[in-house]
C-alpha positions, 0 to 999 in steps of 0.5 A, spaced: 234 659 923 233 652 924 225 651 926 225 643 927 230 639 930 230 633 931 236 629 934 237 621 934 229 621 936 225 613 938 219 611 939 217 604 940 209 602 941 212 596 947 216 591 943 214 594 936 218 599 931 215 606 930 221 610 929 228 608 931 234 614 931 231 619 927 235 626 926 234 631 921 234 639 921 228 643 918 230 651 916 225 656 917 222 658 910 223 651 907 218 646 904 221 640 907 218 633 903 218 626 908 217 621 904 215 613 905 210 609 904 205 607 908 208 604 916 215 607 915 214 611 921 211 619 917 206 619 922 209 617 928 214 623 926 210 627 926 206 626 932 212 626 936 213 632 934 207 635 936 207 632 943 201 627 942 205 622 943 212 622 947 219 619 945 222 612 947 228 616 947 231 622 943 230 630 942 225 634 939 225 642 938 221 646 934 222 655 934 229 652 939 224 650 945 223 642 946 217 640 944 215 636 949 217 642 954 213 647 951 208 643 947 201 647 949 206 653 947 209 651 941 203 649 937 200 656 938 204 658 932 203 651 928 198 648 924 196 641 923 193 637 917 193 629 918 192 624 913 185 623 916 180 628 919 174 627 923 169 632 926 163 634 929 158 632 924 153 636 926 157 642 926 157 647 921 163 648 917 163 656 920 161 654 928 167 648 927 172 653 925 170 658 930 171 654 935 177 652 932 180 659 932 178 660 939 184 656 940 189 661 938 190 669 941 189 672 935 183 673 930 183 668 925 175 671 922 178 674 916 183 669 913 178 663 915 174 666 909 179 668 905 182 661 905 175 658 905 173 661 899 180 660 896 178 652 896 171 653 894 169 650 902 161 652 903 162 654 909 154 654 912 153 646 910 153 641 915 160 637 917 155 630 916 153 633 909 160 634 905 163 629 902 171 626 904 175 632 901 171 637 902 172 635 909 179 635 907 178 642 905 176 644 913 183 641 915 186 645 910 183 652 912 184 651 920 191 649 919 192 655 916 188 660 918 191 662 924 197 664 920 201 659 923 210 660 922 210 652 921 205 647 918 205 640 918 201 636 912 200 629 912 197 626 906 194 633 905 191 631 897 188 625 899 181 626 897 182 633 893 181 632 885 187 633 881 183 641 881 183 642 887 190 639 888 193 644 885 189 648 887 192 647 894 199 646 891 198 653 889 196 656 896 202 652 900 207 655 894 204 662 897 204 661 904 211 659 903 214 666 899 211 670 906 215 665 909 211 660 912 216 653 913 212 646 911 213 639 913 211 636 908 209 628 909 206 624 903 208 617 898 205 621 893 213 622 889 211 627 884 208 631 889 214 631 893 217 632 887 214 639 885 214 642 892 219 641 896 227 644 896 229 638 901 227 631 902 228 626 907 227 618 905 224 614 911 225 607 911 222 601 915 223 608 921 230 610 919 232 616 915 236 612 909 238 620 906 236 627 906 238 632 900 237 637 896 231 635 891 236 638 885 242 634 888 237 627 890 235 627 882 242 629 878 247 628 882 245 620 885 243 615 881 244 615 873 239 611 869 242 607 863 239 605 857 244 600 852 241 597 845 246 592 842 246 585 839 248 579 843 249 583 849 252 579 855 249 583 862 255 581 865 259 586 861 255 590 865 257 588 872 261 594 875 261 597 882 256 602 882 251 598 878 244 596 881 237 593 878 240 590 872 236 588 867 236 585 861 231 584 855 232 583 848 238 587 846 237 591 851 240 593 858 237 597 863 241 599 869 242 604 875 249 607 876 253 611 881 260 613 881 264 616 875 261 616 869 266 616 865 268 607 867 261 606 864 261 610 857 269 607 857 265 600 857 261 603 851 265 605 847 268 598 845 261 596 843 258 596 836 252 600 840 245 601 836 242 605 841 244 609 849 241 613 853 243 616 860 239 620 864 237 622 870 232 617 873 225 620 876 224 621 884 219 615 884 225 611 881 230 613 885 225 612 892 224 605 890 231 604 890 232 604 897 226 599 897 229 595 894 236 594 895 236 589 900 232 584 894 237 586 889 
């Protein structure tokens, strides 16, 4: 079943881009990654499918309802962490989470606890009194809480120490196997890397690939590594070659295509050294932010 639908989905903040035709598809019980730095349109996305902006152009549905038919409705089975959070200072953690679980009709009092004391969240301090990721950890727990069927994080770990990180990481892998689907927003590449099952890249508010993590990682680029004396780059110049560079006696690229032109190049060479192997999210990612320079 196909939790979030997103079909050909526009938004421009009068005559400036914040996405422009983005569709893709999330099934239920699926981590799915969205990566892009800073400006790519992440947020925008997500807001859009929240309903707390509306589209220029495009449809979004989420449990098979239009998002911005059926926002008030649809958001009752959804939790939230944003990149940013904010709350009432004076508050207590506690009293801020009851009145967050007010919201929803079911009784969120004993997964609160459960999830606070999970993230080691003291929940009788004051919202003014905790530093930035413990107020990270708040947003964790009232995105959870209620125990939602789909949860959208955006930047979740900023402000989390690398504990707590896979701390959280540990958490979001369980509520996973119960069948909880995560929309998983970040530029952090390793993390997207280690959770997720699917991946979307988006750049400058486009969608430029989605795949599978396996396939994205082995089955896209490859990344070739040749030591030998008096190398010409040139030799090198084939269809399917990216990012060529040269230093030494050594040639580093990236190749896609059949595999085999590359090792019949190489093999009329007196080779001291080569490698070829499959290059990390990261490389791949910068790829398509790139290209256009390459």
């Amino acid at each position: 079943m196909r939790i979030i639908e997103v079909e050909h989905l526009t938004k421009y903040y009068g005559k400036a881009r914040g996405i422009e035709d983005v569709s893709f598809q999330v099934e239920e019980g699926e981590i799915f990654g969205f990566i892009g730095p800073n400006g790519a349109g992440k947020t925008t996305t997500i807001r859009l499918l929240l309903a707390l902006i509306y589209p220029t152009r495009g449809r979004a549905r989420i449990f098979g309802k239009d998002v911005f038919r059926y926002g008030p409705e649809i958001r009752q089975d959804i939790g939230y962490l944003p990149g940013e959070v904010f709350y009432y200072e004076r508050m207590k953690v506690i009293d801020l989470l009851k009145y967050a679980a007010s919201f929803y009709p079911r009784d969120c009092t004993r997964r609160m606890h459960e999830l606070a004391e999970y993230m080691e969240l003291d929940l009788n301090r004051r919202v003014d009194e905790l530093s930035y990721g413990n107020r990270k950890k708040v947003g964790i727990v009232q995105g959870l809480m209620h125990n939602p069927r789909l949860v959208f994080l955006d930047e979740p770990t900023i402000g989390l120490d690398p504990l707590m990180q896979r701390r959280f990481f540990d958490l979001i892998r369980e509520e996973n196997a119960r069948g909880l689907t995560v929309f998983f927003s970040s530029h952090i590449l390793s993390e997207v890397q280690r959770l997720c099952h699917r991946v979307a890249i988006i750049r400058e508010g486009r969608i430029v690939e989605i795949a599978d993590m396996e396939t994205l990682i082995r089955n896209n680029y490859k990344k070739v590594r040749v030591v030998a004396r008096d190398l010409d780059p040139a030799y090198f110049d084939l269809p399917g070659v990216t990012h060529l560079e040269h230093t030494n006696h050594t040639v580093h690229f990236f190749y896609r295509g059949d595999i085999n032109v590359v090792l019949r190049r190489l093999s009329a060479l007196n080779l001291t050294d080569v490698t070829i192997e499959e290059p990390t999210l990261e490389e791949i990612f910068m790829h398509y932010y790139q290209r256009d320079e390459s």
